[in-house]
C-alpha positions in Angstrom: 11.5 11.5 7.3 8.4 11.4 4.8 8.6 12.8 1.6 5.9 14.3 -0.7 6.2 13.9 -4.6 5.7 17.5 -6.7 3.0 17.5 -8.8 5.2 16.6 -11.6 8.1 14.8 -10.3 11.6 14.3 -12.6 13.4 11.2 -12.6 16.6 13.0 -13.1 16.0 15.3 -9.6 15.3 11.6 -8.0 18.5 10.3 -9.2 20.0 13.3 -7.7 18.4 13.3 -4.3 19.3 9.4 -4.5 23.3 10.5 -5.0 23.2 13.0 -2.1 21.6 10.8 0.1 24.3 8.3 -0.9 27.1 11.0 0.0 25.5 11.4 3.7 25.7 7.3 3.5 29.5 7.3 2.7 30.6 9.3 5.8 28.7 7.4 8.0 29.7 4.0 6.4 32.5 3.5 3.5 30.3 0.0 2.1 27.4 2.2 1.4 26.0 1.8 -2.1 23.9 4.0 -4.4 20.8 1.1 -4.7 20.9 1.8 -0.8 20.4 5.1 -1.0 17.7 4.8 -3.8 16.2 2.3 -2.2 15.5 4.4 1.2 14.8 7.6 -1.2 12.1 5.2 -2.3 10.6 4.4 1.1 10.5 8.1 2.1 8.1 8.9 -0.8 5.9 5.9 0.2 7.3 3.4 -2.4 8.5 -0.4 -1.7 11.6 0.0 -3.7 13.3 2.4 -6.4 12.2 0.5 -9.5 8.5 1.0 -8.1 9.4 4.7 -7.7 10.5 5.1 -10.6 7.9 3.3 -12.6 5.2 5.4 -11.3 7.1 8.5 -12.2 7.9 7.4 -15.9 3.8 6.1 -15.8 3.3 10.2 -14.6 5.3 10.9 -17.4 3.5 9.3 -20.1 0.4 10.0 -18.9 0.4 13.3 -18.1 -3.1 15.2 -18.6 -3.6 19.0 -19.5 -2.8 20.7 -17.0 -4.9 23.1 -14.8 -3.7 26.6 -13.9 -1.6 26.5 -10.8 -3.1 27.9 -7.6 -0.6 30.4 -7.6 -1.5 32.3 -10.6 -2.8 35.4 -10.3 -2.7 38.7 -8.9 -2.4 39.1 -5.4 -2.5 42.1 -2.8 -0.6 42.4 0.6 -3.1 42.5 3.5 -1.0 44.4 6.2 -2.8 43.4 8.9 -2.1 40.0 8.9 1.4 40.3 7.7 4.3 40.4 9.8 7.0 42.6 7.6 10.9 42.3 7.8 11.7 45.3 10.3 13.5 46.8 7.2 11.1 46.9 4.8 7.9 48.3 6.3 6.2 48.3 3.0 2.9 50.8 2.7 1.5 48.4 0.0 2.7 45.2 -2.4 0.9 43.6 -5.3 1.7 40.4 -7.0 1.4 38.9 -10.2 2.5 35.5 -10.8 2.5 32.9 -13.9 3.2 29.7 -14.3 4.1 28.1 -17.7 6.0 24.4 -17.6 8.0 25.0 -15.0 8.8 28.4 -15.2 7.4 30.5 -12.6 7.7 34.7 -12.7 6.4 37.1 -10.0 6.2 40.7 -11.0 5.6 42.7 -8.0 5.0 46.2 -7.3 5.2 47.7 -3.5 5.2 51.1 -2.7 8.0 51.5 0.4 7.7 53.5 3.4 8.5 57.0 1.5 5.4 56.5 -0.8 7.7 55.2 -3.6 6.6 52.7 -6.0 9.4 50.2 -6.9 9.0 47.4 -9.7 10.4 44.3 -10.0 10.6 40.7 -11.9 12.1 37.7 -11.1 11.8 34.7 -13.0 12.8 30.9 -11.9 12.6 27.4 -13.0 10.6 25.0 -10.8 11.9 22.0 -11.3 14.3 21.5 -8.0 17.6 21.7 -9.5 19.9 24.8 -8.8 20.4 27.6 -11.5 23.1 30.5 -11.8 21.6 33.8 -12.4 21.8 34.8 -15.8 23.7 38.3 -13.9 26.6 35.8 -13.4 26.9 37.4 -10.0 27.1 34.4 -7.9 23.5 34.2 -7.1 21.8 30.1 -7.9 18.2 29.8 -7.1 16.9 26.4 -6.7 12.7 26.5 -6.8 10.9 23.1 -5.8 7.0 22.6 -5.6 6.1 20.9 -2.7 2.7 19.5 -3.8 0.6 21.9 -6.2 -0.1 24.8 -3.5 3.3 25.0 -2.1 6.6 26.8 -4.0 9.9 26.4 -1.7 12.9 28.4 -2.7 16.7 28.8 -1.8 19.1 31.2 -3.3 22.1 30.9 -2.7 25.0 33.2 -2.9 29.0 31.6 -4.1 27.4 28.3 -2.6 26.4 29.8 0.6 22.3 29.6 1.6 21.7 33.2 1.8 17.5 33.1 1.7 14.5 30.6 1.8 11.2 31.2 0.7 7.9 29.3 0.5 4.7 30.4 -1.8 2.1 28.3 0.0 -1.7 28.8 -1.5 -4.6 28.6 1.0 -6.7 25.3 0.0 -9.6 27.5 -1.2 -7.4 29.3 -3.4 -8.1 32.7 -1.7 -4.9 33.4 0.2 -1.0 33.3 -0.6 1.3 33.4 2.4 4.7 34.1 1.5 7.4 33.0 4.3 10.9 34.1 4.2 13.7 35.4 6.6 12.4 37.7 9.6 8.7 38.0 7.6 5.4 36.6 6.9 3.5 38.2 4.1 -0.1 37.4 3.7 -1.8 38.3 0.2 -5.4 38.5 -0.8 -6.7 37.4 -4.1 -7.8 39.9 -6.3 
């Protein structure tokens, strides 16, 4: 398996993939060891070892430049015919609006369902691949990981249970959000 680094990778996420792979290591083979795991964490992002890994991320770190905008801000509107909708949710029209500051990412969203009814919503996550509880304390977690800068991948889960996956991928010319989740395929133009 190959892996691609975020944009702005964190040490602490490695050290947490690193652990989990070590855990799927354990059950296969009791002698496993964590600079094992680390060390092939390493080689599936394209490093030699884990302290080259890791020096490139703390380099990333230091060195960060200003940032640019992220592809995926902006305001966005469903184009129908190239969608494929979830067969219980045949939307008339959805707009989007989405900012990204650090790595906090919020989509506002208005669609107006099949009745003609306009419903609102705002959901706001943290981007930086680690799993949060929502604030609701209802037993919803959302992890959000960017998969390069044009790609957002989500999972929510529900009492520990995957109950969705999404992915926010940005077309390379920056005209086009797809978003991908469970029985639909919503294309959005730029506006």
């Amino acid at each position: 398996m190959s892996r691609h680094l975020p944009q702005h990778p964190n040490l602490d996420h490695l050290k947490k993939q690193a652990k989990d792979l070590l855990s799927e290591a354990l059950q296969r083979d009791p002698a496993a060891k964590l600079a094992d795991a680390q060390h092939a964490l390493a080689r599936e992002y394209g490093f030699a070892s884990w302290p080259k890994l890791k020096a490139h991320v703390e380099q990333l770190a230091g060195a960060a430049p200003p940032e640019k905008p992220s592809p995926l801000v902006g305001e966005w509107t469903a184009n129908l015919s190239k969608s494929i909708r979830h067969p219980a949710s045949q939307f008339r029209s959805a707009r989007l609006q989405v900012e990204v500051v650090g790595d906090m990412v919020t989509i506002s969203d208005v669609v107006v369902d099949e009745s003609g009814r306009e419903n609102r919503g705002k959901n706001a996550m943290r981007a930086d691949g680690n799993e949060h509880p929502s604030e609701r304390g209802n037993g919803y977690a959302m992890t959000a990981t960017w998969r390069g800068s044009y790609v957002l991948e989500t999972v929510a889960k529900k009492d520990g249970e995957i109950v969705g996956r999404g992915l926010y991928e940005v077309s390379v010319d920056g005209r086009t959000l797809t978003v991908t989740s469970d029985q639909q395929r919503i294309v959005l133009d730029r506006v």
